[in-house]
C-alpha positions in Angstrom: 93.6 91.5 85.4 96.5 91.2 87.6 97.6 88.4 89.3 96.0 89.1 93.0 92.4 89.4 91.0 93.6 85.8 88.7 94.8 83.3 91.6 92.5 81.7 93.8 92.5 83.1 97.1 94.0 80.6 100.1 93.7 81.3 103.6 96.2 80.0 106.0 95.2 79.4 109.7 97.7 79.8 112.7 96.7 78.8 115.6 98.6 79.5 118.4 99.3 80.5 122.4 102.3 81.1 124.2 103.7 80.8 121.0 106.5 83.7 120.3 109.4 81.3 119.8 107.7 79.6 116.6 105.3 81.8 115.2 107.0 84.3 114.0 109.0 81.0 111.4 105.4 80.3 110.2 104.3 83.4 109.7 107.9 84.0 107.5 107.3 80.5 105.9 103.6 81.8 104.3 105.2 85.0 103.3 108.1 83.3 101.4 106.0 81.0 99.1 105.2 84.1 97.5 101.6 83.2 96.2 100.2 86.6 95.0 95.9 86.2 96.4 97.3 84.9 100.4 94.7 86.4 103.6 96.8 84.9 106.5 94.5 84.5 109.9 96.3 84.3 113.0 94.0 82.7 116.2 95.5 83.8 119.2 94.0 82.1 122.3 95.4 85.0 124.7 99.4 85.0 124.7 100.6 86.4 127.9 104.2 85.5 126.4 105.0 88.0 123.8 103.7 86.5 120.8 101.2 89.6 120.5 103.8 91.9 120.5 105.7 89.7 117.5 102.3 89.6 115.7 101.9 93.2 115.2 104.7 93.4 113.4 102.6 91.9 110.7 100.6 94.5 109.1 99.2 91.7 106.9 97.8 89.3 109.5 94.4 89.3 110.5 94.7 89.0 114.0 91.8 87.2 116.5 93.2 87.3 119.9 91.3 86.2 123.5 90.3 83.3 125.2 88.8 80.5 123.3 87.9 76.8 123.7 91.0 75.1 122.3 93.0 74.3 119.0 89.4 73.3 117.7 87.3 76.7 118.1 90.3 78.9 117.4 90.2 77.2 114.2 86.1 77.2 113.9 86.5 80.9 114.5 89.3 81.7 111.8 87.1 79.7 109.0 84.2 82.2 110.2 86.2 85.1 109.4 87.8 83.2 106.4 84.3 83.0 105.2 82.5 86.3 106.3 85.4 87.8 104.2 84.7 86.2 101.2 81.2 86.7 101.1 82.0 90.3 101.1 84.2 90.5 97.9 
């Protein structure tokens, strides 16, 4: 067993807009606590400023982008995706 397969997997939810002067130091902060079983779900709620852009740079990110209804359904969403993951491992 190795440790991805031993730790418990944690998913971290980012929720952002218009965010590309921050979120590139959170997604850098998750990344350096070096915790080996990580999925890291940006919610994007339609950045016209860049931050999509920044975001791909991220080949680890799950990525849900467009319009939503606020902080509060971008993060509804994300634990939907968090959970329709884990139901298929």
């Amino acid at each position: 067993m190795n440790d991805r397969t031993a730790a418990p997997k944690i998913t971290v939810i980012t929720p952002c807009l218009n965010s590309v002067r921050y979120v590139g130091e959170a997604i850098e902060s998750v990344v350096e606590q070096r915790y080996p079983n990580v999925e890291h779900i940006v919610a994007d709620g339609g950045s016209t400023d860049g931050t999509l852009e920044l975001l791909s740079r991220y080949p680890h990110l799950k990525i849900l982008t467009g319009p939503d209804g606020g902080v509060y359904s971008a993060l509804n969403d994300s634990l939907g995706t968090a959970r329709a993951r884990s139901s298929e491992s």
